[in-house]
C-alpha positions as CSV (number, residue, x, y, z in Angstrom):
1,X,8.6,-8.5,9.1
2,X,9.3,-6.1,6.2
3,X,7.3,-3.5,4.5
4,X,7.2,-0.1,3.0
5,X,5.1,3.2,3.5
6,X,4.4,5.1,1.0
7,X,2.7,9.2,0.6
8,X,0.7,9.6,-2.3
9,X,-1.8,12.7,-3.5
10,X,-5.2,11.2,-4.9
11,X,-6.2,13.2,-8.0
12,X,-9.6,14.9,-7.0
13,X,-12.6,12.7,-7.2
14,X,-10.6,9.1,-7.2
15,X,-10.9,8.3,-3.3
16,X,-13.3,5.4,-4.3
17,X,-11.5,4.3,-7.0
18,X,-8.5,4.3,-4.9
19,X,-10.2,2.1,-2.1
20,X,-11.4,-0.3,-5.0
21,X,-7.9,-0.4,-6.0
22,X,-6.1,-1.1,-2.4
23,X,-9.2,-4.2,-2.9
24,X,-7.7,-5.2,-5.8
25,X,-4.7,-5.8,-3.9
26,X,-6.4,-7.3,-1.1
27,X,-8.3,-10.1,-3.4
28,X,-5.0,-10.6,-5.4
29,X,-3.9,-12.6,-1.9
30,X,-0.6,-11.5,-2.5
31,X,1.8,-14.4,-0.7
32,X,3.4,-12.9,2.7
33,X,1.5,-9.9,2.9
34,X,0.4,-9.3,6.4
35,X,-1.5,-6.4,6.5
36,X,-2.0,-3.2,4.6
37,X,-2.9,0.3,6.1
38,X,-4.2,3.3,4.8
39,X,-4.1,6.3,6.4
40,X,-6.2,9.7,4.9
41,X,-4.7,12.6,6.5
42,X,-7.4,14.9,8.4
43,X,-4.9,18.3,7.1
44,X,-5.7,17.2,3.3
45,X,-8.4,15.0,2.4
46,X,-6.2,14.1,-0.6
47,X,-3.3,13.0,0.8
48,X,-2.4,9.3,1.7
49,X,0.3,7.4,4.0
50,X,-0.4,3.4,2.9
51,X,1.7,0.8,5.2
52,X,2.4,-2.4,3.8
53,X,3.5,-6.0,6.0
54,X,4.8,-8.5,4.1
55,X,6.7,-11.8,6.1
56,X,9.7,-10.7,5.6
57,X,12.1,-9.2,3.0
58,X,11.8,-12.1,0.2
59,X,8.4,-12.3,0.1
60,X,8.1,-8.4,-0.6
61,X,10.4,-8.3,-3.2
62,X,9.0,-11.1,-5.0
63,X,5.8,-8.9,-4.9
64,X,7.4,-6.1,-6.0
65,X,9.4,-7.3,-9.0
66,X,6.3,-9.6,-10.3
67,X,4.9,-8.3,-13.3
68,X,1.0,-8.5,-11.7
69,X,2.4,-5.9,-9.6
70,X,3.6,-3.3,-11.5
71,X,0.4,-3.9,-13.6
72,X,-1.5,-3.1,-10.2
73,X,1.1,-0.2,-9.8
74,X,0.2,1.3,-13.1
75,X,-3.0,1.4,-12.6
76,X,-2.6,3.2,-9.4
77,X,-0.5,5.9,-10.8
78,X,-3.2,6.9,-13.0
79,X,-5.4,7.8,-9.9
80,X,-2.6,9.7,-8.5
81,X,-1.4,13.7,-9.1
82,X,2.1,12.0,-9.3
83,X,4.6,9.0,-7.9
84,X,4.0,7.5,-4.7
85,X,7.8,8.3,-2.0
86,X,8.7,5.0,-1.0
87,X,10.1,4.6,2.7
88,X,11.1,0.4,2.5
89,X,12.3,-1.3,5.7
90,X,12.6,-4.5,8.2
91,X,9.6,-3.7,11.3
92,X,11.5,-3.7,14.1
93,X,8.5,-3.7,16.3
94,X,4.9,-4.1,15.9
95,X,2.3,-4.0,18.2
96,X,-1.1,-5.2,17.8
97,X,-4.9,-5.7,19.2
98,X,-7.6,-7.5,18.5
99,X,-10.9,-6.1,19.2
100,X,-13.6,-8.9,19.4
């Protein structure tokens, strides 16, 4: 598996335009992702780590260079105070459960 994790600072007042937006993503059905996380940090409500699975390697590059993704990356800037920082890597381990 590959992915990236990424900090980002929400402009004030965007949170649910921001969860609308990681939707967007979700409904796109991007091929090879796995999972996406978002994580709101409890020391500044405006402050965001998102995790991002794809397949492998290939599949999230072919995301990340498609045009419909930088459209979707626009449109996240504008909710942000600035760029996201970009940490990209293979997942050398994962570890997961199911609650049913």
């Amino acid at each position: 598996m590959y992915g990236t994790v990424a900090y980002c600072r929400a402009k004030p007042g965007t949170e649910k335009q921001l969860m609308d937006h990681i939707r967007e993503f979700e409904a796109a059905n991007v091929p090879g992702t796995v999972a996406v996380y978002i994580y709101r940090m409890d020391a500044a409500a405006n402050e965001y780590y998102l995790a991002v699975v794809f397949e492998n390697r290939e599949a999230y590059m072919a995301n990340a260079m498609s045009p419909e993704q930088d459209a979707r990356y626009q449109r996240l800037l504008a909710l942000l105070e600035g760029a996201p920082e970009w940490h990209d890597g293979e997942i050398v381990y994962a570890m997961a459960r199911v609650k049913r």
